[in-house]
C-alpha positions in Angstrom: 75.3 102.4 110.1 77.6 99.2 110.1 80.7 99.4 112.7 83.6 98.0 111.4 84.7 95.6 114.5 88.0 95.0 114.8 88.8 98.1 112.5 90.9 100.6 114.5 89.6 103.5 116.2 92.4 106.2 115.8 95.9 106.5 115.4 97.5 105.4 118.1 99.1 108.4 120.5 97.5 110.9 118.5 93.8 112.4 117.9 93.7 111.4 114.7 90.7 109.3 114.2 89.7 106.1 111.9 86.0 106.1 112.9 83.5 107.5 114.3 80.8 106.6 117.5 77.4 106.7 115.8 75.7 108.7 112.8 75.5 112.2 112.5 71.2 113.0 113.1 71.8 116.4 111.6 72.8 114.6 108.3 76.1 112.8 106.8 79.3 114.4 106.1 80.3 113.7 102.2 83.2 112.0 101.0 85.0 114.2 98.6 88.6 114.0 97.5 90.8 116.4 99.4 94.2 117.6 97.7 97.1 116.2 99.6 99.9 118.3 99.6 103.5 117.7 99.6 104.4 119.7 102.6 101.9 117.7 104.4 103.2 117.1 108.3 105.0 113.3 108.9 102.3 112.6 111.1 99.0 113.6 109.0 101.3 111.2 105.9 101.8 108.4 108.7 98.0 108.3 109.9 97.1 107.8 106.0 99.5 105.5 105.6 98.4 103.8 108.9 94.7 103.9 107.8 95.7 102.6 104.1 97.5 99.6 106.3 94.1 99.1 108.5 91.9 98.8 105.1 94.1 96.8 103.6 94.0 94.5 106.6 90.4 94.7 107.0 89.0 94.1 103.9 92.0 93.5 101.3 91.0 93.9 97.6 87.0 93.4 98.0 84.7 96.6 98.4 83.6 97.3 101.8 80.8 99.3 103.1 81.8 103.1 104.4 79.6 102.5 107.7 81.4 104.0 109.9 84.7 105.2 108.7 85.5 108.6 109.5 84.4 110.8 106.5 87.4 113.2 107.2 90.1 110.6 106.7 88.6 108.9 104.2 88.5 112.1 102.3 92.4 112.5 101.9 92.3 109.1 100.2 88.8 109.2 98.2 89.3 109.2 94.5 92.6 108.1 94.2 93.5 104.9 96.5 89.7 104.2 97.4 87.3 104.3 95.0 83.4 103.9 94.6 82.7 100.4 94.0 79.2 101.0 92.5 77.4 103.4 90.1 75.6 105.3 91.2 77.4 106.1 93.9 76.2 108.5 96.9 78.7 110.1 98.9 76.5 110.7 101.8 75.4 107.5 102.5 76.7 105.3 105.4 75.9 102.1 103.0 77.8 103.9 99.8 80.6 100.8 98.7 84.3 101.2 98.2 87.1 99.4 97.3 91.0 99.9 97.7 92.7 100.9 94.0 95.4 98.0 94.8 97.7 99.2 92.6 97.4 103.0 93.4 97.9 102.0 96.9 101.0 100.4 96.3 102.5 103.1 94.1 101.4 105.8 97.2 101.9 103.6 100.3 104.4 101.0 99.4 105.9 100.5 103.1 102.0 98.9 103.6 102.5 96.0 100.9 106.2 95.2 101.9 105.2 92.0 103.0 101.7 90.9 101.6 100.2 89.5 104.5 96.9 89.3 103.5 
């Protein structure tokens, strides 16, 4: 499983992780897209937005290997603003591609783009 250095860990003040320690032996946890829902709490919309900002810093536009991103978190975001970046495409694989849907990104998480760093 590749570690993402320099990636963070969690959301900062909260338990809300980014990534995870080492690979679940009893087998992986899937990516699936999870529903996000309106009423959602600020913070559980900041740590996506926060963990948008971190990919988008990390690895811009080009796919980038799952490795060790948090399955969980990854999940409210899979299918809509990150993508499989390869067919076929196995969501239980720590090697599975992925790429940031720029556009869908900026649409649902504008406040990360304001400035275009990258």
């Amino acid at each position: 499983m590749l570690k993402h250095r320099g990636f963070p860990g969690r959301l900062p003040g909260t338990d809300y992780q980014f990534t995870i320690r080492r690979g679940n032996p009893r087998g992986i946890t899937p990516l699936v897209a999870r529903e996000r829902y309106r009423d959602r709490k600020p913070i559980d919309r900041r740590a996506d937005t926060e963990f948008v900002r971190a990919i988008w810093l990390c690895f811009g536009d080009q796919p980038f290997e799952r490795g060790n991103l948090d399955a969980g978190r990854l999940s409210w975001l899979f299918g809509r603003e990150v993508k499989p970046a390869e067919e076929p495409f196995d969501p239980e694989s720590y090697e599975a591609l992925l790429v940031l849907d720029l556009d869908l990104a900026r649409a649902s998480f504008p406040d990360v783009f304001d400035g275009e760093t990258r």
